[in-house]
C-alpha positions in Angstrom: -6.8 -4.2 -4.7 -6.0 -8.0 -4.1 -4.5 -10.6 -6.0 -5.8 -12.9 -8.4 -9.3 -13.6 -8.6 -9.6 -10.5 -5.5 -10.4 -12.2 -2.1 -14.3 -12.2 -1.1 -13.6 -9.8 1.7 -11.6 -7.1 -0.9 -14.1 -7.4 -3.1 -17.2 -6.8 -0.9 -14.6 -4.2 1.7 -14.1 -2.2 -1.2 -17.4 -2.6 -2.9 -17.6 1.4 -2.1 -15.5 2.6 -4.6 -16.5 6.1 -4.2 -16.8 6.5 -0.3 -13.3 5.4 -0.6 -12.0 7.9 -3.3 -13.6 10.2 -1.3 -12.7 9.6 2.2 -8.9 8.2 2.1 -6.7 10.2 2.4 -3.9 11.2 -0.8 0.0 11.3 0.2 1.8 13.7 1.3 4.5 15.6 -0.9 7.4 14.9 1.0 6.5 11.1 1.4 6.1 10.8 -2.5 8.9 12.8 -3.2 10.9 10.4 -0.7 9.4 7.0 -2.4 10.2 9.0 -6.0 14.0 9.5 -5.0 14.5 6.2 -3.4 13.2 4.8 -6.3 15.7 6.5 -8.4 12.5 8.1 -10.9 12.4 11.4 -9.6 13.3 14.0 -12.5 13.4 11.3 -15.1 11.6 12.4 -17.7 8.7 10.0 -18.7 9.8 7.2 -17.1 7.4 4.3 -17.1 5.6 3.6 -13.5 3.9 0.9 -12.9 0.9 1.8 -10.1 0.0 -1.7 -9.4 -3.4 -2.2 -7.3 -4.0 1.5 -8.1 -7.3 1.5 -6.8 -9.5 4.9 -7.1 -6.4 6.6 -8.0 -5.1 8.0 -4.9 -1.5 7.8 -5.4 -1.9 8.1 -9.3 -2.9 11.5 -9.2 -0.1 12.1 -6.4 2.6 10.3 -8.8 1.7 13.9 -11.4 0.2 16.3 -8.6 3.0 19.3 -9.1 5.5 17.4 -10.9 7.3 17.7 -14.1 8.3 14.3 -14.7 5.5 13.5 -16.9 5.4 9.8 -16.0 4.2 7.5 -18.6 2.0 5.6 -15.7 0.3 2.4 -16.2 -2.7 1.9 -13.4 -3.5 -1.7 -12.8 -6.7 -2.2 -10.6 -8.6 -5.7 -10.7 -11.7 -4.3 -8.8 -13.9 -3.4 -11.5 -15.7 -0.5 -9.4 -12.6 0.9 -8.2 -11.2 0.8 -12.0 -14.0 2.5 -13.4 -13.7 5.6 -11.0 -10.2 5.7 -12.1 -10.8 5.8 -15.6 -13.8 8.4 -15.6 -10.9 10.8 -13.8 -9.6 10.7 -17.5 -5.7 12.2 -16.1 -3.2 12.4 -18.6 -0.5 10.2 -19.3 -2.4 7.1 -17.4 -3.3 3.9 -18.8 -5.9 2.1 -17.1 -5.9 -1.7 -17.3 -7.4 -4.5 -15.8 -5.3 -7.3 -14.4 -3.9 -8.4 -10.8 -0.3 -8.9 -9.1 0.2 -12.4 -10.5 -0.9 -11.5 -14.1 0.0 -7.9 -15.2 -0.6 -7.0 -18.7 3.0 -5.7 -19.6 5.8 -6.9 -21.4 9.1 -8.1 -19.6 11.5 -5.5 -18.5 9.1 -3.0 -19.3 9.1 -0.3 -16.4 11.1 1.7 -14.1 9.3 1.2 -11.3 6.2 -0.8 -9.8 4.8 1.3 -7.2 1.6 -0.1 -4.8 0.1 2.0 -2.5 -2.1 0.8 0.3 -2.4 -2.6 -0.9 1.0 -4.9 -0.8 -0.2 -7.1 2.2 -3.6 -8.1 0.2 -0.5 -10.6 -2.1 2.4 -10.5 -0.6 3.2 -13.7 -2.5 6.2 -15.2 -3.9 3.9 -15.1 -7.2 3.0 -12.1 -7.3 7.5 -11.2 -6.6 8.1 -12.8 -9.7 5.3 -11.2 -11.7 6.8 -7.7 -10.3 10.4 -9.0 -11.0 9.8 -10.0 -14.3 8.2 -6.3 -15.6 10.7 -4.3 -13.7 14.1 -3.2 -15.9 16.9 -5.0 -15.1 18.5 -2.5 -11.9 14.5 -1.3 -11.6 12.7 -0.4 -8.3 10.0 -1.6 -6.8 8.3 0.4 -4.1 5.5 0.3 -1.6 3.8 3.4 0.7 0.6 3.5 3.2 -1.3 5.8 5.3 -1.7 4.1 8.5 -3.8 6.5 11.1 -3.1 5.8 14.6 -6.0 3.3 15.1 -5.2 1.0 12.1 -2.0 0.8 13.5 0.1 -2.3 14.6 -0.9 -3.3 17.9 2.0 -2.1 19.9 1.2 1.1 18.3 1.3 3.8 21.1 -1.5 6.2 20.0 -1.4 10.1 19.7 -4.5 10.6 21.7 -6.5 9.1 24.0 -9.5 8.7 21.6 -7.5 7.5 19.2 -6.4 4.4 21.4 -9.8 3.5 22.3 -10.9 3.3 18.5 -7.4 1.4 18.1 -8.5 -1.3 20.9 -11.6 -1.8 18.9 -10.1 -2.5 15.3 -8.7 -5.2 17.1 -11.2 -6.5 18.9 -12.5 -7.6 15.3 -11.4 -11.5 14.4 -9.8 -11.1 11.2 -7.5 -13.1 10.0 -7.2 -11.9 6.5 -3.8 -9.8 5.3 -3.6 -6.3 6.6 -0.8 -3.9 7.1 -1.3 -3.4 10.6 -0.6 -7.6 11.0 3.1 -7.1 9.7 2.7 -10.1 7.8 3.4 -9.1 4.1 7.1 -8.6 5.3 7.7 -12.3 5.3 7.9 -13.0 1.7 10.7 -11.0 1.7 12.5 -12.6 4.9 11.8 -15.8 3.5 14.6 -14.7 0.9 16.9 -13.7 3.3 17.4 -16.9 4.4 18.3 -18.4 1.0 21.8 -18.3 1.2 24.5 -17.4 -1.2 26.0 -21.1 -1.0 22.6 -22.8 -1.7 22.7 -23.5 -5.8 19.2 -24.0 -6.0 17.8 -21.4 -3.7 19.8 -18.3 -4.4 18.3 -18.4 -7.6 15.0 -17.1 -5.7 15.9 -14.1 -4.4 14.3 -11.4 -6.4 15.1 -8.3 -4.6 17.9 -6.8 -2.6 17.4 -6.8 1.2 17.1 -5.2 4.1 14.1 -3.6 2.5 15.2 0.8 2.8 12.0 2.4 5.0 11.2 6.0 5.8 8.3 6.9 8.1 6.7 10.5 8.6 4.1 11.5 10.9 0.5 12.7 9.5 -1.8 15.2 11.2 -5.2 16.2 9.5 -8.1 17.7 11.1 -11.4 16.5 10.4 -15.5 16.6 11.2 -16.3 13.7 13.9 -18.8 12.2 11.7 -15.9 12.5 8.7 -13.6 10.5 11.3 -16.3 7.7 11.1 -16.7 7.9 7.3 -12.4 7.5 7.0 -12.5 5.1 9.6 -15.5 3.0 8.0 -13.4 2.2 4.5 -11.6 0.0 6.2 -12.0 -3.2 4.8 -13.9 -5.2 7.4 -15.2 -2.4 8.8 -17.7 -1.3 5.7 -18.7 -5.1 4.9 -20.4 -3.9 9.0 -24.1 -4.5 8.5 -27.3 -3.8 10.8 -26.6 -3.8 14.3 -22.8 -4.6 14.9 -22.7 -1.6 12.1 -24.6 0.7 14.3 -22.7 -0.6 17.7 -19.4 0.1 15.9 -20.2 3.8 14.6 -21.5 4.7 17.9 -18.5 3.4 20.1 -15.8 5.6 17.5 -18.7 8.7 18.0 -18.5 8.1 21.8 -14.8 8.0 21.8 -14.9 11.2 19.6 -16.9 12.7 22.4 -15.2 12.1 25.4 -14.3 14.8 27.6 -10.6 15.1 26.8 -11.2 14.9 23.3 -9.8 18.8 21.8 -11.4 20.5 19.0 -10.6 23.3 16.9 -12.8 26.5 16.6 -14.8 24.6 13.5 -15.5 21.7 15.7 -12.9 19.4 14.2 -10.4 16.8 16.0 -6.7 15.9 15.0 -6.8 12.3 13.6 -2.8 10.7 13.3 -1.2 8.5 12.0 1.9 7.7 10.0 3.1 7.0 6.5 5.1 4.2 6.0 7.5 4.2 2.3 9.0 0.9 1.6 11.6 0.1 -1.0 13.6 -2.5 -2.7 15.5 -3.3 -6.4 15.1 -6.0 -8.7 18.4 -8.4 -8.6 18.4 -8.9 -12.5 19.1 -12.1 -13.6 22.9 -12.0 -14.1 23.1 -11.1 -10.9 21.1 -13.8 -9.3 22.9 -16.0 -11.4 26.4 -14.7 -10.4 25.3 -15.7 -6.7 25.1 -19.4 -7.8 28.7 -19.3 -8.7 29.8 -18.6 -5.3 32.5 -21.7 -4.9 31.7 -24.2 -2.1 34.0 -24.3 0.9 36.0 -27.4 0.3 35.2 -28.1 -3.3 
């Protein structure tokens, strides 16, 4: 779920392939339905998606989970553990491939859409922008979605509960400066085209996809065991590389928040974890039409 050659701390975060396929969380209808629209592929017969950084198959088996498109969906996941839980889920119309951002195994103009779920800010790259441009169809889509719960969050994020806020304070207490969505960071290779302007000969020429980027958020609620909470909560990426003690201080400080007095339960003991899911899309400018942009006559030529 990273860029070439996977980042140490993607590899060893996600090491637990199947805590993760078990404990994430899939996507909701609506939000897939929204991404599916905006991306101009919903009720296109077999179109070809690209799930790029597919990992376990989360939003693979939501891209065919009561739908009739019958996508022709190529999954491309360089963690090896991740792949291989993928491929044992044997779900039709799926091919499973190795291969990364920068180097996907597909011909040029080959797909309707790239897709990436919960994974664009591990190589949000100008490399891996032109690798995505240069498989997309000329007018194709290219679209990103996450689950963010309430303390992953950006840190302005205003959380549900109070629980919630106390568990957000200490994901970021954690020094971590490698890519996550919460940071905000993957949005700058695509502000870095923004500022290529139309008059520029040389730099037009690198703007790949149409901006402003279109976004759609929509609240999450799901109700889950406290110890579950921790399980969700510990696939985080720097959170299940944990060992020993600071492991064992971290679990305990999200069960004590779990257990504070104002914390509400339902009748089975469950609490309300939140969050929000965050769809993100943009189009391919096809090459005529990054080419018409270097036409654009200079003022006083």
């Amino acid at each position: 779920m990273a860029g070439s050659g996977l980042k140490d701390v993607a590899l060893q975060g996600f090491d637990k392939s199947g805590d993760y396929d078990l404990h994430r969380p899939t996507y909701s209808t609506t939000a897939v339905q929204e991404l599916l629209e905006q991306c101009r592929v919903s009720g296109i017969k077999r179109a070809r998606v690209c799930d790029l950084a597919a990992g376990t198959g989360k939003f693979t088996e939501a891209l065919l989970k009561q739908r009739d498109e019958q996508y022709e969906i190529i999954a491309i996941e360089p963690h090896d553990g991740m792949r291989e839980i993928l491929g044992k889920k044997q779900i039709p119309h799926v091919a499973v491939l190795p291969g990364t951002a920068e180097h996907m195994p597909l011909e040029d103009e080959s797909v309707d859409v790239v897709i990436v779920a919960q994974a664009f800010h591990w190589f949000a790259t100008k490399e891996a922008l032109r690798e995505i441009h240069r498989v997309l169809k000329p007018h194709g889509c290219f679209g990103m979605i996450w689950n963010i719960e309430d303390y992953n969050a950006p840190q302005d994020h205003k959380a549900t509960t109070e629980w919630e806020g106390k568990v957000h304070a200490l994901t970021w207490t954690f020094y971590d400066n490698e890519p996550r969505f919460r940071h905000q960071a993957w949005r700058k290779v695509f502000e870095d085209q923004s500022k290529s302007s139309p008059l520029d000969l040389i730099r037009a020429k690198e703007q790949l996809f149409a901006l402003p980027l279109g976004e759609h958020v929509e609240a999450f609620e799901t109700w889950l065991p406290k110890e579950d909470v921790w399980k969700r909560y510990s696939t985080i990426s720097h959170i299940s590389v944990l060992k020993g003690e600071e492991r064992e201080r971290t679990h305990q400080t999200v069960i004590d928040a779990l257990n504070s007095p104002e914390v509400e339960t339902n009748e089975r003991g469950e609490v309300a974890v939140h969050g929000k899911t965050y769809v993100v899309w943009t189009s391919k400018i096809p090459e005529d039409g990054r080419a018409s942009l270097t036409n654009v006559e200079r003022p006083g030529a």
